[in-house]
C-alpha positions in Angstrom: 0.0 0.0 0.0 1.4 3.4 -0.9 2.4 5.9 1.7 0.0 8.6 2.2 2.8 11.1 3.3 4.7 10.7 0.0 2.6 13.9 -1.8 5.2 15.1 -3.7 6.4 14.3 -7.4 10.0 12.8 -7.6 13.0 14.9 -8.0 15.6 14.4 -10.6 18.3 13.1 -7.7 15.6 10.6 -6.6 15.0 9.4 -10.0 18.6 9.0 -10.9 19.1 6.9 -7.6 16.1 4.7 -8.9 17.5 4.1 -12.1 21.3 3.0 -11.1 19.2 0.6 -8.6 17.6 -0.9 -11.6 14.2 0.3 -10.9 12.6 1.5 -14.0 9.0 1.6 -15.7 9.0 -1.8 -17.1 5.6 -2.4 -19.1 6.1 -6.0 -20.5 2.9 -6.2 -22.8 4.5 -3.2 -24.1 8.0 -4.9 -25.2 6.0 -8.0 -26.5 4.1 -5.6 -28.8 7.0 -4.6 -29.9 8.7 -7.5 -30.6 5.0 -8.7 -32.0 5.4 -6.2 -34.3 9.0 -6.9 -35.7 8.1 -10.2 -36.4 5.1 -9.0 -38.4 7.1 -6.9 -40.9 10.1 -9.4 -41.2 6.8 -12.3 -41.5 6.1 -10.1 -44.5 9.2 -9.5 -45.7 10.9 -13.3 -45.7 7.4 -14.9 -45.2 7.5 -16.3 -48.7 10.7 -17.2 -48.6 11.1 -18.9 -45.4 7.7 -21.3 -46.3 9.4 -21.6 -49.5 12.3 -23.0 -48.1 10.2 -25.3 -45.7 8.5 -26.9 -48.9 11.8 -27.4 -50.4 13.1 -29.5 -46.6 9.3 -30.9 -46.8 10.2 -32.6 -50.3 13.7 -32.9 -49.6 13.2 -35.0 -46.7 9.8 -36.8 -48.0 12.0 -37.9 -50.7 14.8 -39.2 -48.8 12.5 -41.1 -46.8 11.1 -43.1 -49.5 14.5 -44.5 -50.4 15.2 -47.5 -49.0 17.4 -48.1 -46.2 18.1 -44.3 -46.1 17.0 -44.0 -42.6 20.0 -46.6 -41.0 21.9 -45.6 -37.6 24.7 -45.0 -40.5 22.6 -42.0 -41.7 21.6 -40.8 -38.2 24.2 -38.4 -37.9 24.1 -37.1 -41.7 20.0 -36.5 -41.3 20.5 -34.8 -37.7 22.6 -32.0 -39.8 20.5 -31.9 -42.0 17.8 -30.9 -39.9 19.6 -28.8 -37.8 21.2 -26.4 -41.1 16.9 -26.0 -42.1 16.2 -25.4 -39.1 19.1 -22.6 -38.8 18.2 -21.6 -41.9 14.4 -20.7 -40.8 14.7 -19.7 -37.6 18.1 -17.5 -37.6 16.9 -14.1 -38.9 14.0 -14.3 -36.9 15.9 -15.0 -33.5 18.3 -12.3 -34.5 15.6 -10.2 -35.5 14.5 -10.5 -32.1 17.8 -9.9 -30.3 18.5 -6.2 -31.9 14.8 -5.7 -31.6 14.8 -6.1 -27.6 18.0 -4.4 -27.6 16.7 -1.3 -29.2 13.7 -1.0 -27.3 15.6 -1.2 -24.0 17.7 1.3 -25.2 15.2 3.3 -26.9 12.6 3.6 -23.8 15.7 3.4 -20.6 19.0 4.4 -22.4 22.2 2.2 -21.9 23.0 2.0 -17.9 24.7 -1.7 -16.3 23.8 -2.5 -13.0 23.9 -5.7 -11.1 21.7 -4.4 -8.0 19.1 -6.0 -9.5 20.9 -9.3 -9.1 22.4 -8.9 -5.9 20.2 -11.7 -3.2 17.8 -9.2 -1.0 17.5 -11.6 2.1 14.4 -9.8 2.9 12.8 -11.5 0.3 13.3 -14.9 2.4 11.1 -13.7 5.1 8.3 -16.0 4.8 6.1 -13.5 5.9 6.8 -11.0 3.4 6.8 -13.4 0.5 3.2 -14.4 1.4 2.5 -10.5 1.8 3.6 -10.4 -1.7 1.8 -12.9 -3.3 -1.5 -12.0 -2.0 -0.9 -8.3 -2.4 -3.1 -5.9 -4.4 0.0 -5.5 -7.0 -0.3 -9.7 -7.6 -4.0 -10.1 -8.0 -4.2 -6.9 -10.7 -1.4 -8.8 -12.7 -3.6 -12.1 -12.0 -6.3 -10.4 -13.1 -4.9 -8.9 -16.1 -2.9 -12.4 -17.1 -6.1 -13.6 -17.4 -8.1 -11.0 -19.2 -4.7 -11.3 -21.8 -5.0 -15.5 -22.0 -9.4 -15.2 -22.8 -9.1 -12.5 -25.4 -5.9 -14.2 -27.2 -7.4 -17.6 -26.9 -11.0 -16.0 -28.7 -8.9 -14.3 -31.5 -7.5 -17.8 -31.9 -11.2 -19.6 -32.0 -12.1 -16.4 -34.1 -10.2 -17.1 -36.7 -9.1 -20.7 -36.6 -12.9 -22.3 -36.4 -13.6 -21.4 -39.6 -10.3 -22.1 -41.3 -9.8 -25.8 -39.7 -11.7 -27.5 -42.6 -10.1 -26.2 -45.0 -6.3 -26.7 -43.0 -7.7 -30.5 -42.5 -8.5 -30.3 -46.4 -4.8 -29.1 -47.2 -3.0 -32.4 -47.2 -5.5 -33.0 -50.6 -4.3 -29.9 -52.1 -1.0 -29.5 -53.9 2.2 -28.7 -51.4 2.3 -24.8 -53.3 -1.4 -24.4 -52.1 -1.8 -25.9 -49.1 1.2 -23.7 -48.1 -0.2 -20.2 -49.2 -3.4 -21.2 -46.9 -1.0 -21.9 -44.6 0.5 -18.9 -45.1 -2.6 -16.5 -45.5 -3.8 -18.1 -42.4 -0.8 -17.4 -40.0 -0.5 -14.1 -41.1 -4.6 -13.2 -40.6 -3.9 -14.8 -36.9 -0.6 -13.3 -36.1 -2.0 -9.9 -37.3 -5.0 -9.9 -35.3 -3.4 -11.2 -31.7 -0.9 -8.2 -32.6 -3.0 -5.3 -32.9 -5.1 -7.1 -29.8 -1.7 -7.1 -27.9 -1.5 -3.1 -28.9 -4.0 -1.8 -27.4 -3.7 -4.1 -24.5 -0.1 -2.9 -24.2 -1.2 0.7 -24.4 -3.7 0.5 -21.2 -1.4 -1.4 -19.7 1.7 1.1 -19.8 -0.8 3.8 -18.7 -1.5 1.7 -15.6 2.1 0.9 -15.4 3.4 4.8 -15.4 0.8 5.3 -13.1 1.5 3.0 -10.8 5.2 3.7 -11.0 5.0 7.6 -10.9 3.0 7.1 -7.5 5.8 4.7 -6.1 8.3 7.2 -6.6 6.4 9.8 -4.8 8.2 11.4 -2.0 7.7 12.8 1.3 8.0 16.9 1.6 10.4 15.8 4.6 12.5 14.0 1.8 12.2 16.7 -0.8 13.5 19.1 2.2 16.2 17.3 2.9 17.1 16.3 -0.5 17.5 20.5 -1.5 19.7 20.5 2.1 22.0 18.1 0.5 21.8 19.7 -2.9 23.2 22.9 -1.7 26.7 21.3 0.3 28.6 21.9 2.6 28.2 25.2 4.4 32.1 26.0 4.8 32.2 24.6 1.2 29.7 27.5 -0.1 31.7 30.0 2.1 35.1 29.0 0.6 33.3 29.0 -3.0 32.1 32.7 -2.4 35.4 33.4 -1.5 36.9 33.0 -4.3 34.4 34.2 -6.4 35.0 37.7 -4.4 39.0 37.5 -4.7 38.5 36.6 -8.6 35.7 39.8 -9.0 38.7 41.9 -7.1 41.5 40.9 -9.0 38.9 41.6 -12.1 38.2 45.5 -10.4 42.0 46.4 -10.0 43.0 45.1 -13.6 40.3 46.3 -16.2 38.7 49.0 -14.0 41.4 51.2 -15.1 41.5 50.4 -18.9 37.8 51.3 -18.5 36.5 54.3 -20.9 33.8 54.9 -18.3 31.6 53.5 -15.1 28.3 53.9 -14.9 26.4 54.1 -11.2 23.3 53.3 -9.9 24.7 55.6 -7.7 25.4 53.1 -4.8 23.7 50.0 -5.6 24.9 49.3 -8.8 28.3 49.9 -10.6 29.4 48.6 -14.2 32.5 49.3 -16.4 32.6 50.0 -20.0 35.4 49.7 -22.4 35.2 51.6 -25.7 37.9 51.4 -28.4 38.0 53.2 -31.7 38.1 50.2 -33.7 35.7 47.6 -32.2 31.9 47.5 -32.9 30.3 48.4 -29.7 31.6 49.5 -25.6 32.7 45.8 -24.0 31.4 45.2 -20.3 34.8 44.5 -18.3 33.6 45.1 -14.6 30.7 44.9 -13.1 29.4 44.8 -9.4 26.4 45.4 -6.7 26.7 47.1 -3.2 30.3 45.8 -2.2 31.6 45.6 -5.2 30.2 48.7 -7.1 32.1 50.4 -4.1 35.1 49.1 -4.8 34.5 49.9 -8.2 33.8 53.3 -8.0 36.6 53.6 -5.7 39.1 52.2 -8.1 37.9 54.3 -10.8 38.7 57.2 -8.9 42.2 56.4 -8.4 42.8 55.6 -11.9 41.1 58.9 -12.9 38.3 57.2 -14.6 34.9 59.1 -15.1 32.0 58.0 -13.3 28.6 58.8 -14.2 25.7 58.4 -12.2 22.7 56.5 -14.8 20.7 54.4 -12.3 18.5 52.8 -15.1 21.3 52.1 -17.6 23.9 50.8 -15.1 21.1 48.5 -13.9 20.4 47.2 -17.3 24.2 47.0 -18.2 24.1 45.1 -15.4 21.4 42.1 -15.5 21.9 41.9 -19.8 25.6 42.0 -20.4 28.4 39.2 -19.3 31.5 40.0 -18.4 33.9 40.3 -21.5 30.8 41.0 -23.6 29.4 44.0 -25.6 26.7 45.7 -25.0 23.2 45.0 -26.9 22.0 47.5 -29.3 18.9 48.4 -27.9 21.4 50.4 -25.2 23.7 51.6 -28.4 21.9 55.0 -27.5 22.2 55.8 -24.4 25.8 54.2 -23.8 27.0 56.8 -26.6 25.5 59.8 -25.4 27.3 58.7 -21.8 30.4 58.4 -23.8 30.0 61.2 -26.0 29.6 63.2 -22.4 33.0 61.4 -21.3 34.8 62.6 -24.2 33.5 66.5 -23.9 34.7 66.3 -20.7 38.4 65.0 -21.0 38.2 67.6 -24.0 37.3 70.6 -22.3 39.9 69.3 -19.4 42.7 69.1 -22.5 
């Protein structure tokens, strides 16, 4: 029985941790389908051939028979290989078929991952008590219940469409051997046909049962999801040292490129970006840029190098959230950045 605490959708962590544990949405009818399907096309596409072949074995073997003496202890060993190259011949592409087939739906639906935790003995599962839990749980008699649904409607598509054919297939030894196997033919493919679009849509309500049933498992607890973010966001002393060198790399940024700056713009105090302009490029370059801490030591650098500040609070804010360090600025602010640095340049000039 699900817990009624676990409210809350699974994270991408908790996920993850499912999946290297080997716990995925497995929808079996879904896989058979697909495999149902394969078959089909490779039916239709080596059908012909492959009951050609088997009429060929048919009057290979039906003639060897009629020889006498053929079959001897002698011969034993020759007819053995015989069979066994037909029956290689017949059923390899089809087994192989099958093999890439489920090997590109597994990786298809679940990706590539290798884990043996699925393997590894769970000695809970010895508990007598909690094996019986299992068998009788609500989980075993849905799949009881659905196992059986499966095995009636199969077994009346079978009736369906064998009932009125058996006649004729009883007829077929009466018919020539290129007739009787194009019934033969016609017939398996009507059958396999049917049982497979049958097995589609019972796959398809079954993997929306499945995902249900699995999304609701891997519901969490809000205690869990709490805990989870805790974890998520480290060490506190790790996030202190991390912030500490993000603050010595922004310094070491100010006192380098703060004076190459052409110009900083303030919010006054909040805010504080540096622009770079030279003659040749296309457009000012953000090279420093900082809030409340930061914008102080910026403006205080710029002072000492002699570089003009100019108080713009709505463009040093917008410098600020839409340009990256090392960047130029957007055009939509081509305006007002060159009337700040046209006002830069009248003022060095009229200090000149």
């Amino acid at each position: 029985m699900a817990d009624p605490s676990k409210t809350e959708k699974a994270t991408p962590k908790r996920r993850e941790k499912a999946r290297s544990e080997g716990s995925i949405l497995k929808v079996a009818d879904l896989d058979s389908t697909i495999l149902l399907w394969g078959n089909l096309f490779m039916f239709t596409a080596l059908g012909g051939s492959t009951m050609a072949l088997m009429g060929r074995a048919m009057a290979y073997f039906l003639n060897k028979t009629g020889q006498a003496g053929y079959i001897t202890v002698d011969n034993l060993h020759s007819l053995a290989m015989d069979i066994v190259s037909i029956l290689a011949k017949v059923l390899l592409p089809f087994l192989v078929t099958n093999v890439l087939i489920a090997l590109g739906n597994q990786m298809f639906q679940h990706g590539f991952h290798l884990t043996l935790k699925p393997l590894m003995p769970k000695f809970s599962k010895l508990n007598p008590a909690s094996g019986f839990q299992r068998i009788i749980s609500a989980k075993s008699l849905v799949d009881l219940v659905k196992s059986l649904l499966k095995f009636a409607i199969i077994a009346w598509m079978f009736y369906a469409v064998m009932a009125p054919r058996m006649p004729v297939v009883m007829s077929t030894m009466y018919l020539s051997m290129g007739q009787g196997l194009a019934y033969m033919q016609e017939t398996l493919f009507i059958l396999y046909r049917n049982i497979m679009l049958i097995m589609l849509v019972l796959a398809g309500a079954d993997f929306l049962y499945q995902r249900f049933n699995y999304e609701k498992n891997m519901r969490m607890t809000k205690q869990e999801v709490k805990d989870e973010s805790r974890d998520a966001e480290g060490n506190p002393e790790i996030k202190q040292r991390q912030k500490a060198i993000l603050m010595a790399s922004a310094m070491r940024r100010i006192l380098t490129q703060v004076p190459k700056a052409s110009v900083v713009i303030t919010n006054p105090t909040h805010f504080a970006v540096a622009l770079r302009y030279e003659p040749n490029t296309v457009a000012p370059v953000l090279v420093a840029k900082g809030v409340d801490h930061l914008a102080l030591k910026i403006r205080e650098r710029a002072t000492l190098s002699g570089v003009v500040i100019v108080e713009n609070p709505p463009l040093a804010r917008a410098i600020y959230h839409n340009v990256d360090l090392d960047k130029p600025i957007p055009p939509d602010l081509f305006q007002a950045v060159a009337q700040v640095l046209a006002y830069v340049y009248h003022l060095k000039k009229g200090a000149a």
